[in-house]
Structure formats: structure tokens, C-alpha cells
C-alpha positions as MATLAB code, in Angstrom:
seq = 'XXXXXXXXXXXXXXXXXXXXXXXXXXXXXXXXXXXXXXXXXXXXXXXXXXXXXXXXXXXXXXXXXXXXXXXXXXXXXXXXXXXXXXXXXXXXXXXXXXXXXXXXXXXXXXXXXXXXXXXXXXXXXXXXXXXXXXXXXXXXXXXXXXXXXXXXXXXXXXXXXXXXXXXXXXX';
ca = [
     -10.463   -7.807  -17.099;
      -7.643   -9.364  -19.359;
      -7.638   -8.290  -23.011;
     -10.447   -6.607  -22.122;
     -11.917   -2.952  -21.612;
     -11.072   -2.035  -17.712;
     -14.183   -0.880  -15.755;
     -12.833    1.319  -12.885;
     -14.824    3.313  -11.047;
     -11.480    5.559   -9.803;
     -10.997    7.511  -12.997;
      -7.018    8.061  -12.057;
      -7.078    4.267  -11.230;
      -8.607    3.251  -14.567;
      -5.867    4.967  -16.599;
      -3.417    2.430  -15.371;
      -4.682   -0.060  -18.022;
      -4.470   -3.163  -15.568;
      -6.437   -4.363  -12.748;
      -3.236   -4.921  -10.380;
      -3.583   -1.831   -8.208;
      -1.361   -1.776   -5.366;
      -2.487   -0.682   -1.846;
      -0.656    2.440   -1.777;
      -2.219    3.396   -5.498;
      -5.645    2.967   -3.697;
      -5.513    4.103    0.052;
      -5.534    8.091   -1.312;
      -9.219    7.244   -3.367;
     -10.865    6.069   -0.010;
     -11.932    7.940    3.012;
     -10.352    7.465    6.444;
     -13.108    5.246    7.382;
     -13.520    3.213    4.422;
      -9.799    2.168    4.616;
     -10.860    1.851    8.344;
     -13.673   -0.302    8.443;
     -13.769   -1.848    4.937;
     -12.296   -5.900    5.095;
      -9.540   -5.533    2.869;
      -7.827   -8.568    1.275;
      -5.679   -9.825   -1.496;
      -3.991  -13.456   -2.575;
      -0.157  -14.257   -2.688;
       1.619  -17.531   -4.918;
       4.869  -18.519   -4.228;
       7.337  -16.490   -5.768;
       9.045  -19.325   -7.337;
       5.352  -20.755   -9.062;
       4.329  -17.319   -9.828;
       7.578  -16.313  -11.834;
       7.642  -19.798  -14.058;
       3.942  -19.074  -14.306;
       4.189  -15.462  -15.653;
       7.185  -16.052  -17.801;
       5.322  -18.752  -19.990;
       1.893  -16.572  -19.827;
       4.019  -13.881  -21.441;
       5.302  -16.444  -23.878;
       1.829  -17.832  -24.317;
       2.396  -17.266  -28.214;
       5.746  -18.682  -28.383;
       5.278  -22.826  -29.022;
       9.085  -22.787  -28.600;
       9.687  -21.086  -24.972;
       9.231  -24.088  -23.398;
      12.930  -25.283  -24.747;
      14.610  -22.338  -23.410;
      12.585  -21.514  -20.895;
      15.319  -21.749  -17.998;
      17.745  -19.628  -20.176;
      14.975  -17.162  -20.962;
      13.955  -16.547  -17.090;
      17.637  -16.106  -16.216;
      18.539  -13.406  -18.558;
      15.025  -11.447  -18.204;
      15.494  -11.573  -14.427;
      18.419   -9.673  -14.839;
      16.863   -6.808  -16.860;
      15.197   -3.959  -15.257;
      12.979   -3.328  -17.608;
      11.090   -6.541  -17.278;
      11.482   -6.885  -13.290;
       9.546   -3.379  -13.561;
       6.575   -5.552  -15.401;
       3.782   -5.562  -13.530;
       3.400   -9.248  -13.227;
       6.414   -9.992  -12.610;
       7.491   -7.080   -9.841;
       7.315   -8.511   -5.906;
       4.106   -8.890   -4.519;
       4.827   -6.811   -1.502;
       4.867   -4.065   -3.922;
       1.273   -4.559   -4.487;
       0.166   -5.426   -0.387;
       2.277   -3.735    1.540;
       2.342   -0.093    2.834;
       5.084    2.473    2.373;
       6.851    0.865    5.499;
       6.550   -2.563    4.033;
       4.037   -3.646    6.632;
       1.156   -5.711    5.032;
      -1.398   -3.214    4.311;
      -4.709   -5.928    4.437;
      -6.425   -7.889    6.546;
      -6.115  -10.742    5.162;
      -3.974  -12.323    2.874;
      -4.922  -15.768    0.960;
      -2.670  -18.001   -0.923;
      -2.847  -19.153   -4.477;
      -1.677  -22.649   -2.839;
      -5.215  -22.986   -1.594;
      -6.587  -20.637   -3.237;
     -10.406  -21.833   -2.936;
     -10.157  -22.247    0.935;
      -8.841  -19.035    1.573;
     -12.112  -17.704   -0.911;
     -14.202  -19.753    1.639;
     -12.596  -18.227    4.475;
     -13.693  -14.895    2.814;
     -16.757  -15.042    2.013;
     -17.228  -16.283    5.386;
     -15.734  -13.133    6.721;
     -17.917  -11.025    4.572;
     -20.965  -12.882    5.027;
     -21.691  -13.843    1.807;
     -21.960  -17.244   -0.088;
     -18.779  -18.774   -1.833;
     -18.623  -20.379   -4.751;
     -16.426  -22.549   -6.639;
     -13.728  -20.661   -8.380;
     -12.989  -21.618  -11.750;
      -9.533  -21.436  -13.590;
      -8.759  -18.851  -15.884;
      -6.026  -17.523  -17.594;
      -3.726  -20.412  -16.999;
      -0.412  -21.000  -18.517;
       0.207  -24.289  -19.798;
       3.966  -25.769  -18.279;
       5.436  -28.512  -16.761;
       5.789  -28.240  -12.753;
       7.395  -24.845  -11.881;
      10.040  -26.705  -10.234;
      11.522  -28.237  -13.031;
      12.547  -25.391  -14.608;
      15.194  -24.566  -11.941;
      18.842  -24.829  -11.574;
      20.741  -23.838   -8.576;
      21.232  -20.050  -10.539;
      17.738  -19.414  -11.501;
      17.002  -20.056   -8.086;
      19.392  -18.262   -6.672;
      18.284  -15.047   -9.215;
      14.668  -15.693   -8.240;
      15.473  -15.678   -4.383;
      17.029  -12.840   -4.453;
      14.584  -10.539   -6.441;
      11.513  -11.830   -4.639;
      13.703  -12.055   -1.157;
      11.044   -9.420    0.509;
       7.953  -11.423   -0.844;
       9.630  -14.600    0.472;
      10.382  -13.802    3.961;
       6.907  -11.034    4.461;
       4.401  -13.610    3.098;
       6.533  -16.677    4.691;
       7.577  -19.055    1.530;
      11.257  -19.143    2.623;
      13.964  -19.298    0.261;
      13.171  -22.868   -1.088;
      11.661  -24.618   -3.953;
];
């Protein structure tokens, strides 16, 4: 829950403050068979949508990021501090095993975000619904706020999440 009291029911996972638990957090809190048999599933966005996306959530306050956004995401992206941010780190981080294999059974995409859902709850048996938005950042398309360096920088650190969840290197 965002900006709001977490509701874990992993004590050692509830001390982490966030809800973005990575498999490899989770996997030791479940039995053999659980991790076995239990459907298992996450969502991916495009690496270049997802970092535009984060930096002006994290700006949200800021009525002026917009000018320099471009600027901005160039010289955090080359910070270690904030590529160790847990919204902005890779996403294979979070989905993928110690061997970088994907550790789910399925993964959906933001891209189409409610048919994957569908495809789900299908899975699972259970009735879908329609998935409203929250916690949206207000910006322009993400592609506009590229230049051949940002995307270069943004390639690079997200080069595992582009070529294990199939975006390619492209805009």
C-alpha cells in the first residue's frame, strides 16, 4: 500500500517498508510445495516507459521537473545511489532467480496490462475485473523525453530487463 501502513503477513518481509518483494526475498518464506504448486506471476513495463514514469512520480512535488526532466534522468542514472532505488533498479532483479532465469509462471505486461489480468484470473479461476489506474504520474509521452544519450544510459542499465522480458533496445 503506497503512503500507507504495509500489511505483510511475512514478519521479515514486512520490515522492508515496500510492497516490491523480489522472488528471491520470498522463495525462503514458502514451503517446497507452495513454491511448487502455487501459480506465481508478476507484470513487466518497458524499461524505457517505466524509467520516465518513475522519475516524474519521484518528482511528483516538483511543478518544475518537467523542464529538466531529460537533464535530471541523465545525471541520476549515473548515480548509484538512485539506480539502487527500488523503483528504479531492473526488473529482473525483482522476477528472476539467482541464475537470472525468470522465476514465475507467468509474466504480464504493463502494455496490456488488463488482458494479461484477464488471462489471470482465467488461470486462477476466478472472475476479473476492470483494473482501475492508480498512482499515475502525470507526463508527456515517455518518448519525448529522449535523446540519443538518455537512451543510450537507459539501454544500458536496464540491458538485462530488455533482452529477458523481450523489449529490445528501442524506443
Amino acid at each position: 500500500m503506497l503512503f500507507g501502513q504495509q500489511s505483510l503477513p511475512i514478519p521479515q518481509l514486512a520490515k522492508l517498508g515496500h510492497g516490491h518483494i523480489t522472488t528471491r526475498e520470498l522463495r525462503p518464506h514458502l514451503a517446497a510445495d507452495q513454491w511448487r504448486d502455487y501459480f506465481k506471476f508478476g507484470f513487466v513495463r518497458n524499461p524505457f516507459d517505466r524509467f520516465v514514469s518513475t522519475c516524474f512520480f519521484l518528482n511528483r512535488d516538483d511543478p518544475h521537473f518537467a523542464r529538466t526532466a531529460t537533464a535530471f534522468m541523465k545525471d541520476r542514472l549515473r548515480r548509484p545511489r538512485f539506480q539502487q532505488r527500488v523503483l528504479v533498479r531492473p526488473q529482473y532483479l525483482q522476477l528472476c532467480d539467482s541464475d537470472g532465469r525468470i522465476a514465475l509462471d507467468h509474466v504480464g505486461r504493463y502494455e496490456d496490462l488488463q488482458q494479461s489480468y484477464d488471462a489471470i484470473c482465467a488461470h486462477i479461476g476466478i472472475a476479473s475485473t476492470e483494473l482501475g489506474v492508480k498512482n499515475a504520474s502525470t507526463h508527456s509521452a515517455y518518448d519525448e523525453y529522449y535523446d540519443e544519450e538518455l537512451r543510450q544510459l537507459v539501454a544500458a542499465f536496464y540491458t538485462q530487463d530488455l533482452r529477458i522480458f523481450d523489449y529490445g533496445d528501442r524506443l
